[in-house]
N, C-alpha and C positions, 0 to 999 in steps of 0.2 A: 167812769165808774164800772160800766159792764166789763169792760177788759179786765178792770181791775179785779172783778168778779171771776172771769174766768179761768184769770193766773191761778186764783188762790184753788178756784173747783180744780184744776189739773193739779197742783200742789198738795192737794189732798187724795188724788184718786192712785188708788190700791195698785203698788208695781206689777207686771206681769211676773207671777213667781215660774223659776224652774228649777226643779228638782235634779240635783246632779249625782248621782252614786255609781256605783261597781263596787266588786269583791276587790280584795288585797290582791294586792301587786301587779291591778290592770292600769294604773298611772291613771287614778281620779286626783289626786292631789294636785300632781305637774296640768292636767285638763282645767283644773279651777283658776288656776295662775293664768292660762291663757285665755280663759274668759276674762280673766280681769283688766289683764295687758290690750283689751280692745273697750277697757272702762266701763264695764259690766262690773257692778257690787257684790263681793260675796261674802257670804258669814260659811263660817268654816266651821261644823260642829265639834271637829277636832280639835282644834284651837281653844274654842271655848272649853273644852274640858280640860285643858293644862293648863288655863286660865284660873278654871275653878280649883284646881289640885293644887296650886299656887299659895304661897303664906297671902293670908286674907282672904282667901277663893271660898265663895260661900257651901262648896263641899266637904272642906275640911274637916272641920267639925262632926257634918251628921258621920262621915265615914270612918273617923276614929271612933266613934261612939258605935256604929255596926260592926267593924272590923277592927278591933281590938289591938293596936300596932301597926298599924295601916299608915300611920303618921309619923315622920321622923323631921324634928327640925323646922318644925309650924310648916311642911306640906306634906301631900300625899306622896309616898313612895312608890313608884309604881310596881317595885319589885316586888316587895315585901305585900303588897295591896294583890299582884297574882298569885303567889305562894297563899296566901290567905283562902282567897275565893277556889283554892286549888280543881278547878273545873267543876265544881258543883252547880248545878244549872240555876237549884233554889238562891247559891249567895249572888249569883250573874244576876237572877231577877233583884234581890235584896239590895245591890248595887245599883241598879236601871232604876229602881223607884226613887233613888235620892238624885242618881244626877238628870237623868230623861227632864224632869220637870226645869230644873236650873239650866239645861240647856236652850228648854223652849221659850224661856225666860231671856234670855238671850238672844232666841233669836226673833221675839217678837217686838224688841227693843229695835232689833236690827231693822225690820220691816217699818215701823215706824218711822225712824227715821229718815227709810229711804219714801216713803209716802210723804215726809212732808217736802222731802227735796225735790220730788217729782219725779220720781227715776222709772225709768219705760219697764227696765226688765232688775232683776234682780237673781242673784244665783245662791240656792241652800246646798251646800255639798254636805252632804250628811251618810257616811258609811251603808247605817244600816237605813236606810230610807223605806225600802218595799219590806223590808221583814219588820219593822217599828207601824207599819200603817204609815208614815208621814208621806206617801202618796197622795191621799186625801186632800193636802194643803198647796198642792202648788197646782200651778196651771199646766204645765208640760212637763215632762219626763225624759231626761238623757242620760244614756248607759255608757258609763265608759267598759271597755271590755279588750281583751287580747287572749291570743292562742294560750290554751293549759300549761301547755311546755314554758311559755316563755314569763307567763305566773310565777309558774312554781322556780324559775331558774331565777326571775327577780325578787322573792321573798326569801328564797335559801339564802342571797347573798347577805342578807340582813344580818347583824351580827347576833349570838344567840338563837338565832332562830334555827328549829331542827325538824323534819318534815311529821314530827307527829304531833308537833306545836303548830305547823301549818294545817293540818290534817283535821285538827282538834277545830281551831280558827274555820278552818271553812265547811265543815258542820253547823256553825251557828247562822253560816248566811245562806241565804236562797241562794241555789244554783245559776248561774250566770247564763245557761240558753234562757231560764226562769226570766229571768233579768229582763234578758233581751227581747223577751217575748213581748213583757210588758213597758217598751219602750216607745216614745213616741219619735225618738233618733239614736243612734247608737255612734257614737266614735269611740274609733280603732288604735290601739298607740303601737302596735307590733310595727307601727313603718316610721317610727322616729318625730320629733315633737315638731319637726316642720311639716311633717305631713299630717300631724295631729289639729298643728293649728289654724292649716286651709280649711279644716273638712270642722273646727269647730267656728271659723269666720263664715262659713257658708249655712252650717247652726244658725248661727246667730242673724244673720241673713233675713232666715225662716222665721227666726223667733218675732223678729222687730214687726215682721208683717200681722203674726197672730194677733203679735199685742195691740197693734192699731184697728182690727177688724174684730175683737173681742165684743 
């Protein structure tokens, strides 16, 4: 019966969260796949929001009702949803107050269920993490980050994208030494995703210790 007790207290007890973000085009997205590829859980904030933009996505709705054409075809356009917000800071905020919430929603769903599975560490890759406060919630902090040059040369290649559309984009996020400042590990992707993903095994390394000495 004790044992059986203390399956269930690990089963319940709270994963070690970590925070994963960087500025566009420092390769947080490819970094989140390789914590995963070593079976580390992650909720993807990004995902969850084309989830919600999606026919049935519980954003739908309040966004057509803010944004007036925002919606083509029972989901969000995402096109038509930027032409709208046309850089206005007030509709950015007017925006964040309908999904921010639907995301946290999401991702405390997410946390859940990795508490009842028992999961040591868990991963939030969530863009804007240190400019949102979502700091606050997790247990450590990792900065993905690379050289400006090589930013800006992997965001131009994007299609559409034009450097005062980048320009614009990264005004709205803390500055990446910012970042780095406030990091608890930083991986580097400027030397390719094999070297990305020794230096996030050696992370993780790190992590599995804090979490057992927490």
């Amino acid at each position: 019966m004790w044992t059986r007790f203390l399956v269930a207290e690990a089963s319940r007890r709270k994963p070690f969260i970590v925070g994963l973000t960087g500025s566009i085009g420092m390769g947080k997205s490819e970094t989140a796949k390789l914590f995963a590829r070593l079976g580390i859980p992650v909720h993807d904030a990004d995902a969850a929001v084309h989830a919600l933009y999606e026919k049935g996505g519980a954003a739908v709705a309040p966004i057509e009702q803010a944004f007036s054409g925002a919606v083509k075809d029972g989901r969000v356009d995402r096109a038509a949803l930027t032409a709208l917000l046309g850089g206005n800071p007030q509709a950015f905020r007017r925006l964040e107050a309908i999904v921010h919430p639907l995301v946290r929603e999401s991702e405390r769903s997410f946390l859940q269920a990795a508490s009842e599975r028992g999961d040591e560490l868990v991963v939030l890759d969530i863009p804007l993490l240190l400019e949102t406060g979502g700091d606050a919630r997790v247990d450590t902090l990792v900065v993905v980050s690379s050289k400006p040059d090589i930013q800006r040369a992997r965001v131009l290649a994007r299609p559409g994208m034009t450097p005062e559309k980048l320009d614009a984009i990264l005004a709205r996020q803390l500055p990446d030494v910012d970042k780095r400042a406030k990091a608890d590990f930083v991986i580097e992707t400027e030397q390719g995703l094999a070297q990305a993903f020794q230096d996030v095994k050696r992370v993780v390394a790190a992590l599995r210790e804090r979490a057992k000495n927490r």
